[in-house]
C-alpha positions as a Python dict, from the first residue, in 0.01 Angstrom:
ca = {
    (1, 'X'): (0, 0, 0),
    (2, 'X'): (114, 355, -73),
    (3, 'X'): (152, 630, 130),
    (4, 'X'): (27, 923, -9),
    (5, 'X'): (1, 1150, 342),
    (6, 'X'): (266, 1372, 452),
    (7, 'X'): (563, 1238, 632),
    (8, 'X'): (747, 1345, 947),
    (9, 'X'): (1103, 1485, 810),
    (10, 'X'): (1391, 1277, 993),
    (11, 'X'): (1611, 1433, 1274),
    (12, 'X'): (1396, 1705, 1311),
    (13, 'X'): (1602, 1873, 1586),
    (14, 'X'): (1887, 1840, 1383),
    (15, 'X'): (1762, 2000, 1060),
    (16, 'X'): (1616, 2245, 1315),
    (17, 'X'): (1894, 2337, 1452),
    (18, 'X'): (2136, 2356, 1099),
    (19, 'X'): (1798, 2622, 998),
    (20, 'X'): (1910, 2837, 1315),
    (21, 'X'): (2258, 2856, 1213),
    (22, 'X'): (2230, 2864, 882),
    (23, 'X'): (2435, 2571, 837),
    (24, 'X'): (2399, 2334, 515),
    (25, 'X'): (2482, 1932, 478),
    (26, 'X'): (2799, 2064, 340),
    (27, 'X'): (2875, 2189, 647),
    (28, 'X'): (2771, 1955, 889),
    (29, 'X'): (2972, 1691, 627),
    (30, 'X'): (3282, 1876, 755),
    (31, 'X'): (3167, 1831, 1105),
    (32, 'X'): (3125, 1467, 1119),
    (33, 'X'): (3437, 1395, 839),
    (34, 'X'): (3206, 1295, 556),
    (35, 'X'): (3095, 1426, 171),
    (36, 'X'): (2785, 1588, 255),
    (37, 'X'): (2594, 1314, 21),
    (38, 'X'): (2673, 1050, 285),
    (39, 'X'): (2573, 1330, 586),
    (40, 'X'): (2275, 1389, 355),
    (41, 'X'): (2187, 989, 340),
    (42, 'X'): (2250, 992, 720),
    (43, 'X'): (2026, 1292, 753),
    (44, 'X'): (1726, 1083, 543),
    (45, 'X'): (1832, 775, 728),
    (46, 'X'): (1971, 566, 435),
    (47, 'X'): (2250, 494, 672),
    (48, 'X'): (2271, 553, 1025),
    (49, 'X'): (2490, 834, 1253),
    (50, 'X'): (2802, 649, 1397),
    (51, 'X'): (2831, 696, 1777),
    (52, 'X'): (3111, 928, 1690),
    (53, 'X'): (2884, 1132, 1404),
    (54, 'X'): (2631, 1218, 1661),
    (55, 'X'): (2903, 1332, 1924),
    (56, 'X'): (3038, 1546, 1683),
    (57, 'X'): (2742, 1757, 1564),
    (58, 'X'): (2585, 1771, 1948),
    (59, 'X'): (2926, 1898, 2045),
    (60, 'X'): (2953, 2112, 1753),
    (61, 'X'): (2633, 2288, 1834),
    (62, 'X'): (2699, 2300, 2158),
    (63, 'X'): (3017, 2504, 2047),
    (64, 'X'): (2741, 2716, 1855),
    (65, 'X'): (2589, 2792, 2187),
    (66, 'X'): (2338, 2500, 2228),
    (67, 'X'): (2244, 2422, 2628),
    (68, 'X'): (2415, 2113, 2678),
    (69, 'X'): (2172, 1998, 2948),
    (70, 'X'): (1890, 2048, 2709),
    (71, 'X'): (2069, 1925, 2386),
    (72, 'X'): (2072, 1577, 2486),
    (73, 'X'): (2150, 1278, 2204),
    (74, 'X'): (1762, 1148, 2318),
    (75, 'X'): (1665, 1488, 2172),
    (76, 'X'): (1853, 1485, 1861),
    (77, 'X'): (1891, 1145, 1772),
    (78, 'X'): (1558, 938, 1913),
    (79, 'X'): (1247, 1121, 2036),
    (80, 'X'): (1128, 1174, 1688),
    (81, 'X'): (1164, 849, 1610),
    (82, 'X'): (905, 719, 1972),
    (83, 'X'): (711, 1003, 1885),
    (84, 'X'): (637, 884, 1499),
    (85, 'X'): (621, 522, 1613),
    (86, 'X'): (347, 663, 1861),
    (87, 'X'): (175, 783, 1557),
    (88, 'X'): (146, 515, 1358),
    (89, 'X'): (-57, 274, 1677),
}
């Protein structure tokens, strides 16, 4: 069966967040040592953030000026994905 509704974008905390800085994949590519196609395939999640990817951008916005006790990895890296599977029940 085909979806045909709208779809929650993925890492929406993290897109949020490269929006507030006005950062691009390109960017972020440099951040976590990758092309920003493969950040960009991470970003849709064709492949998934390495342990070391997602330290990298939380410290990097964090560096940006990001509250570390609110910018937890649970924030950028999971609660979208219990709040879409909540969706879908």
């Amino acid at each position: 069966m085909r979806n045909t509704g709208q779809t929650t974008p993925t890492f929406p905390e993290v897109r949020a967040l490269m929006a507030k800085y006005g950062k691009t994949q390109l960017d972020m590519g440099k951040v976590t040592g990758t092309t920003y196609i493969t950040y960009g395939k991470k970003l849709n999640s064709e492949v998934d953030f390495s342990m070391s990817d997602m330290l990298k951008i939380r410290a990097f916005f964090i560096s940006l000026g990001e509250d570390p006790e609110e910018l937890t990895m649970e924030r950028l890296f999971f609660a979208w994905k219990n709040h879409n599977s909540e969706e879908v029940r």
